[in-house]
C-alpha atoms as a printed R data frame, in Angstrom:
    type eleno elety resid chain resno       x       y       z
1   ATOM     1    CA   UNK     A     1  -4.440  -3.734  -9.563
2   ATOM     2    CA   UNK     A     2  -2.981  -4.047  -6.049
3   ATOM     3    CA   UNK     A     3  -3.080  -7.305  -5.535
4   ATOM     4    CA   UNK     A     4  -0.660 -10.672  -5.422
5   ATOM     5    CA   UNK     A     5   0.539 -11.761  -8.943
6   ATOM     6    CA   UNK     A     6  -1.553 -14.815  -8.450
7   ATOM     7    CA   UNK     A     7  -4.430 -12.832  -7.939
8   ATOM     8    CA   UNK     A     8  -3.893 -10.516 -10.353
9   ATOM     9    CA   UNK     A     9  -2.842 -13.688 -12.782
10  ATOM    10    CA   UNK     A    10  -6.774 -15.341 -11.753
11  ATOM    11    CA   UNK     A    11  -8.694 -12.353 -11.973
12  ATOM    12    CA   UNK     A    12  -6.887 -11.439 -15.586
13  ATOM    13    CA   UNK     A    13  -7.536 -14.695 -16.674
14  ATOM    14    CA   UNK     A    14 -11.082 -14.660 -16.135
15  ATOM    15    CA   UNK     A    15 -10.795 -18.024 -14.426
16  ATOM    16    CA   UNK     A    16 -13.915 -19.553 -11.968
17  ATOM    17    CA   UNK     A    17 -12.775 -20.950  -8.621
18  ATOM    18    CA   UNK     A    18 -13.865 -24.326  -9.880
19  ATOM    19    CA   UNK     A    19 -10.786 -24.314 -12.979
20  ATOM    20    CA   UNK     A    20  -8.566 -24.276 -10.238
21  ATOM    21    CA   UNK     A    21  -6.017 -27.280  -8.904
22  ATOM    22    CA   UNK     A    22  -7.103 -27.996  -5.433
23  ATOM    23    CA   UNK     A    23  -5.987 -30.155  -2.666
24  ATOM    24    CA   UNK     A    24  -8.635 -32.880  -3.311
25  ATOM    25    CA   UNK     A    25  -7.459 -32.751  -7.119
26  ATOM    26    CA   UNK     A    26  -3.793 -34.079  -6.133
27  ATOM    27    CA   UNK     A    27  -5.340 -36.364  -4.168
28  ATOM    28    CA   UNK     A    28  -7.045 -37.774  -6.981
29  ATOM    29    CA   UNK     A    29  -3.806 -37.827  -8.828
30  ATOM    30    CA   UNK     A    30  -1.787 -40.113  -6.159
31  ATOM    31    CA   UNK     A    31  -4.487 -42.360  -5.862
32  ATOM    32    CA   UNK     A    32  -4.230 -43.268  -9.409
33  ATOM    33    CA   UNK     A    33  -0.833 -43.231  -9.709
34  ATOM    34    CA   UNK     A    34  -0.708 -45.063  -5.764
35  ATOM    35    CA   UNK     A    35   1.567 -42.411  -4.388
36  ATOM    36    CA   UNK     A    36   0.747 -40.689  -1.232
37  ATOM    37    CA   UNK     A    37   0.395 -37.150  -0.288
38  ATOM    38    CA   UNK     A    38   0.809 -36.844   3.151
39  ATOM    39    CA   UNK     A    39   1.063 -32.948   3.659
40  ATOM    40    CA   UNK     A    40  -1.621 -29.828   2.500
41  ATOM    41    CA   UNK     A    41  -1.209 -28.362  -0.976
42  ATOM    42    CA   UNK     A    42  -0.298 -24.570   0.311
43  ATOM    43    CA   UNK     A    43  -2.248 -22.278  -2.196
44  ATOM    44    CA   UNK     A    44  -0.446 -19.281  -0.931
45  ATOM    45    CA   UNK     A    45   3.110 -20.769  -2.624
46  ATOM    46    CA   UNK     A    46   1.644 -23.275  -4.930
47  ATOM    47    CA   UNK     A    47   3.860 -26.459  -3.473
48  ATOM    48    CA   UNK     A    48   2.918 -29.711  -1.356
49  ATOM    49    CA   UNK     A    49   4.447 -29.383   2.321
50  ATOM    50    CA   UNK     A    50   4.394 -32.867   2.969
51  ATOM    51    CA   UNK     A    51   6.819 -35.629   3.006
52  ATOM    52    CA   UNK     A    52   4.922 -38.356   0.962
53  ATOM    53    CA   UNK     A    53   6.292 -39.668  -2.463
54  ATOM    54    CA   UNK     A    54   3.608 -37.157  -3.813
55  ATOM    55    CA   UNK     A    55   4.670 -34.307  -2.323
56  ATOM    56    CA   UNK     A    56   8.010 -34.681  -3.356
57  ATOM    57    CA   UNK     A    57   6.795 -35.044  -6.841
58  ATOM    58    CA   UNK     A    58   4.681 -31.946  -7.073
59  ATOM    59    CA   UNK     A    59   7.639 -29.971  -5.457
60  ATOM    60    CA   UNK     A    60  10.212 -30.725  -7.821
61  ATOM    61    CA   UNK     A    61   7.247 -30.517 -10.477
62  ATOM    62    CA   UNK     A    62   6.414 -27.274  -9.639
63  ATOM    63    CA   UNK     A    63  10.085 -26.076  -8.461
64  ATOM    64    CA   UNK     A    64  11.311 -26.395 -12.088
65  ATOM    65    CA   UNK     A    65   8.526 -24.115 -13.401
66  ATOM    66    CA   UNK     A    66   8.322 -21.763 -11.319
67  ATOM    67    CA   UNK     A    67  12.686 -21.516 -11.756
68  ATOM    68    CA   UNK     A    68  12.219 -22.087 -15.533
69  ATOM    69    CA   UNK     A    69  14.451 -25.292 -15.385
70  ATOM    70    CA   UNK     A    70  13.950 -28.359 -17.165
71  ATOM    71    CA   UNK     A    71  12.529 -30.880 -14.558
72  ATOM    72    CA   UNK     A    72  15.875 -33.305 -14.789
73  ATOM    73    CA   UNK     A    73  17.631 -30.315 -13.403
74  ATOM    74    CA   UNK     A    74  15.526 -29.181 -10.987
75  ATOM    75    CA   UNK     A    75  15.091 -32.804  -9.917
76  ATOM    76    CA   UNK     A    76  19.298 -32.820  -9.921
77  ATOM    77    CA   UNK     A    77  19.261 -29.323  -8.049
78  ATOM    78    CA   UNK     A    78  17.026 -30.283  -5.145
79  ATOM    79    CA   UNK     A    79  19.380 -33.639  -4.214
80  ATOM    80    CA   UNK     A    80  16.552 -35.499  -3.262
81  ATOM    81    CA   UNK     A    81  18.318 -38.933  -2.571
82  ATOM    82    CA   UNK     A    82  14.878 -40.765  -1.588
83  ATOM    83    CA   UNK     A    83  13.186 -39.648  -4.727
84  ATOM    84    CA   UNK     A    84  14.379 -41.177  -8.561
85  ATOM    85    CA   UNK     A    85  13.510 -39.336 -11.438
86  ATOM    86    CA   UNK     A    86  10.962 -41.391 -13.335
87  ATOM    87    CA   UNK     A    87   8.793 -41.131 -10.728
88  ATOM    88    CA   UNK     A    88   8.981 -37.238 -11.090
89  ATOM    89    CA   UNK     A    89   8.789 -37.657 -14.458
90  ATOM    90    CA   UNK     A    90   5.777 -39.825 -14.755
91  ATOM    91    CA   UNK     A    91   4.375 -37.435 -11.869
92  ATOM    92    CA   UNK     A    92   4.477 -34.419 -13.932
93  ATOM    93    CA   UNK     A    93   3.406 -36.098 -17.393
94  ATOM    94    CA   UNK     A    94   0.273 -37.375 -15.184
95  ATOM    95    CA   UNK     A    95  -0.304 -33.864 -13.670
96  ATOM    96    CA   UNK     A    96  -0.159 -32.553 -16.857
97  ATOM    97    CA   UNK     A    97  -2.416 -35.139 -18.518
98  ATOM    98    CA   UNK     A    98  -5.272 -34.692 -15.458
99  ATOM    99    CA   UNK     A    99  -5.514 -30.748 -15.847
100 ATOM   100    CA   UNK     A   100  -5.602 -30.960 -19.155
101 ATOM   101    CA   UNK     A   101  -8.602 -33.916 -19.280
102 ATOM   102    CA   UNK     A   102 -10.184 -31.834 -16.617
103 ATOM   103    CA   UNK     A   103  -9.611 -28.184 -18.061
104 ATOM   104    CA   UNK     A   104  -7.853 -27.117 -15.142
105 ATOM   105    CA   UNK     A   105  -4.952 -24.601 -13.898
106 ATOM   106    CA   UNK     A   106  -2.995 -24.838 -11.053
107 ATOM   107    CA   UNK     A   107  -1.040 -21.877  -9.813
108 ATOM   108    CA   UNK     A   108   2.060 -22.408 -11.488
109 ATOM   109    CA   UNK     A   109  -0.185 -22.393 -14.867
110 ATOM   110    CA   UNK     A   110  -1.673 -18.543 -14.437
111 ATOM   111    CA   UNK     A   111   1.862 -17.112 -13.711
112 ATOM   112    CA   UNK     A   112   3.015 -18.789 -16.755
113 ATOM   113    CA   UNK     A   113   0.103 -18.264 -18.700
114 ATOM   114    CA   UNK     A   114  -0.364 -14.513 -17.659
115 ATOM   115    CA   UNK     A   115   0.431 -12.143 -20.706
116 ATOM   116    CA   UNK     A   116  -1.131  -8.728 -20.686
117 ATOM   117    CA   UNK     A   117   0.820  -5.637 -20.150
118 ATOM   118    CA   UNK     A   118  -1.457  -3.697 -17.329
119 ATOM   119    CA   UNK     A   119  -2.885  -0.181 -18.941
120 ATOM   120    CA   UNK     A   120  -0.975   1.840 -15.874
121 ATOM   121    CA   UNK     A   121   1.529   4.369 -15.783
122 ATOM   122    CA   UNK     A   122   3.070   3.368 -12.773
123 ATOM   123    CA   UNK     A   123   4.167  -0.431 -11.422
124 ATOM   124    CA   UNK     A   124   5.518  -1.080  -8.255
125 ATOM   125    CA   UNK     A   125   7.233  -4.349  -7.250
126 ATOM   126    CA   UNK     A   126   6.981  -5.299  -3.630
127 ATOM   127    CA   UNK     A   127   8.892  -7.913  -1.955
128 ATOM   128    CA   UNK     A   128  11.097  -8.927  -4.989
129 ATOM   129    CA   UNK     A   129  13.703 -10.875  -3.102
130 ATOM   130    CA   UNK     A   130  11.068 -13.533  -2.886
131 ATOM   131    CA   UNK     A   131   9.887 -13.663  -6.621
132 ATOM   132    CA   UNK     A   132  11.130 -16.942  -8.804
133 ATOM   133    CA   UNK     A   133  12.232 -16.659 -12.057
134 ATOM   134    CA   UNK     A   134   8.582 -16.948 -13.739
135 ATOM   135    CA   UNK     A   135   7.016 -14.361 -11.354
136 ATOM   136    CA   UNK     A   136  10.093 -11.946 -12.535
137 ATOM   137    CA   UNK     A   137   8.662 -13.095 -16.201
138 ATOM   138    CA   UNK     A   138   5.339 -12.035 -15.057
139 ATOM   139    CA   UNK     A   139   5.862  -8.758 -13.648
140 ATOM   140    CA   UNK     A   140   7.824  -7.399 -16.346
141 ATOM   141    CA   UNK     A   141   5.171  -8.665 -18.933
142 ATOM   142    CA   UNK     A   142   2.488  -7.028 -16.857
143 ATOM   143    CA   UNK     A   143   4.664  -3.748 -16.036
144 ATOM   144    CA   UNK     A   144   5.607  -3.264 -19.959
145 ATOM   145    CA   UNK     A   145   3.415   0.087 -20.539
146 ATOM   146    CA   UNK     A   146   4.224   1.880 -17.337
147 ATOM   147    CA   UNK     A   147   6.322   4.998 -17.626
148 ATOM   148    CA   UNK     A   148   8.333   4.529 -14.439
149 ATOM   149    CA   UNK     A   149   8.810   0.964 -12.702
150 ATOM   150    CA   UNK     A   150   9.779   0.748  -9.017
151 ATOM   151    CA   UNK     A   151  10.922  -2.894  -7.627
152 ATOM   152    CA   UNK     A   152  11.249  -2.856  -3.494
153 ATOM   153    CA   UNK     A   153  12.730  -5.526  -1.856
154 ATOM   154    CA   UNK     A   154  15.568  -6.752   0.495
155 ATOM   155    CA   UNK     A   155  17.440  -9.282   0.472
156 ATOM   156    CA   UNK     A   156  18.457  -9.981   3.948
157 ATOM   157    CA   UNK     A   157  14.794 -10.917   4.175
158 ATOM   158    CA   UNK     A   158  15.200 -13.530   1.184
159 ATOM   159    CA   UNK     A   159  13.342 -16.243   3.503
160 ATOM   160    CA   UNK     A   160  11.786 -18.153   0.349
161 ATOM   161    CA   UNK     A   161  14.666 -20.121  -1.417
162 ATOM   162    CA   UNK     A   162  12.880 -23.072  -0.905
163 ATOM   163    CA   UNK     A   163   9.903 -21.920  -2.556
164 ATOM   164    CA   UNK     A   164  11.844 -21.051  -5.726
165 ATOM   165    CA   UNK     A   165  12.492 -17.295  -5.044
166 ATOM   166    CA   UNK     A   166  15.704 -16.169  -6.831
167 ATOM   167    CA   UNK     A   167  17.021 -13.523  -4.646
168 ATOM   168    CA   UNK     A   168  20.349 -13.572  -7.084
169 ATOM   169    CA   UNK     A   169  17.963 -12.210 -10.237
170 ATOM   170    CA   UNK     A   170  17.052  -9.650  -7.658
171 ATOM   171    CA   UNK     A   171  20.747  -8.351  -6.483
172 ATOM   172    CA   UNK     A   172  21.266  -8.032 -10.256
173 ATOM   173    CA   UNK     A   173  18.900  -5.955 -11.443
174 ATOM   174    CA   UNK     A   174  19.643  -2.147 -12.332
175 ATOM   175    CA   UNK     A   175  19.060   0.870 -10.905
């Protein structure tokens, strides 16, 4: 089981490459809506690093999920002055709509759809000042059986904030 959560999220899953959100899929998704992504959709984080109406929309989109907010106060949160919030709105009721049509995940979807406590007696937690709120939800879910739990991290290398990583759930924890 040593592998990334969304790895160990896909392979749990038992999802096929080809139920996956890709770049081209978001790309379908502007085009219909006529808003432009102008950056890559960065599978490692599961955000759009562009600066295109698009991109803005799937980061807030995706933002609130992965920090469990609602997406009017993630939308609120990430001051976005250039960016109203029926167009993230209609955005993520349109993403939502096109996976579902399309029977796909992106993912945000397999950390949130993960559920499976792993059969081990020992979990450890790498790099935790860098989890968001939903892959805290994840590891905990998946660490339930083991005996002993050990969480590593530090936060003077918190370096993904922007991705959604809540170092403050990780300066909180116990033990």
């Amino acid at each position: 089981y040593f592998r990334t959560l969304h790895s160990l999220a896909f392979k749990e899953l038992g999802l096929q490459r080809d139920e996956v959100m890709t770049d081209s899929h978001y790309r379908k998704i502007g085009k219909a809506m006529g808003i432009e992504f102008k950056g890559i959709y960065d599978e490692q984080i599961g955000l759009h690093t562009g600066f295109g109406l698009g991109d803005k929309c799937s980061r807030v989109d995706s933002l609130a999920r992965v920090g469990l907010r609602s997406l009017d106060e993630q939308w609120r949160y990430s001051n976005t002055s250039d960016l109203n919030y029926h167009a993230v709105r209609q955005y993520s009721e349109s993403l939502k709509k096109y996976k579902e049509d399309n029977g796909l995940l992106d993912f945000t979807d397999m950390l949130a759809k993960y559920n499976s406590p792993l059969p081990v007696d020992i979990c450890i937690i790498d790099e935790a000042q860098d989890l968001s709120s939903l892959q805290y939800r994840m590891a905990i879910n998946a660490s339930s059986l083991a005996e002993e739990v050990y969480i590593a991290g530090d936060d003077d290398q918190a370096i993904f904030g922007w991705a959604g990583a809540d170092v403050t759930k990780f300066l909180s924890l116990k033990g």
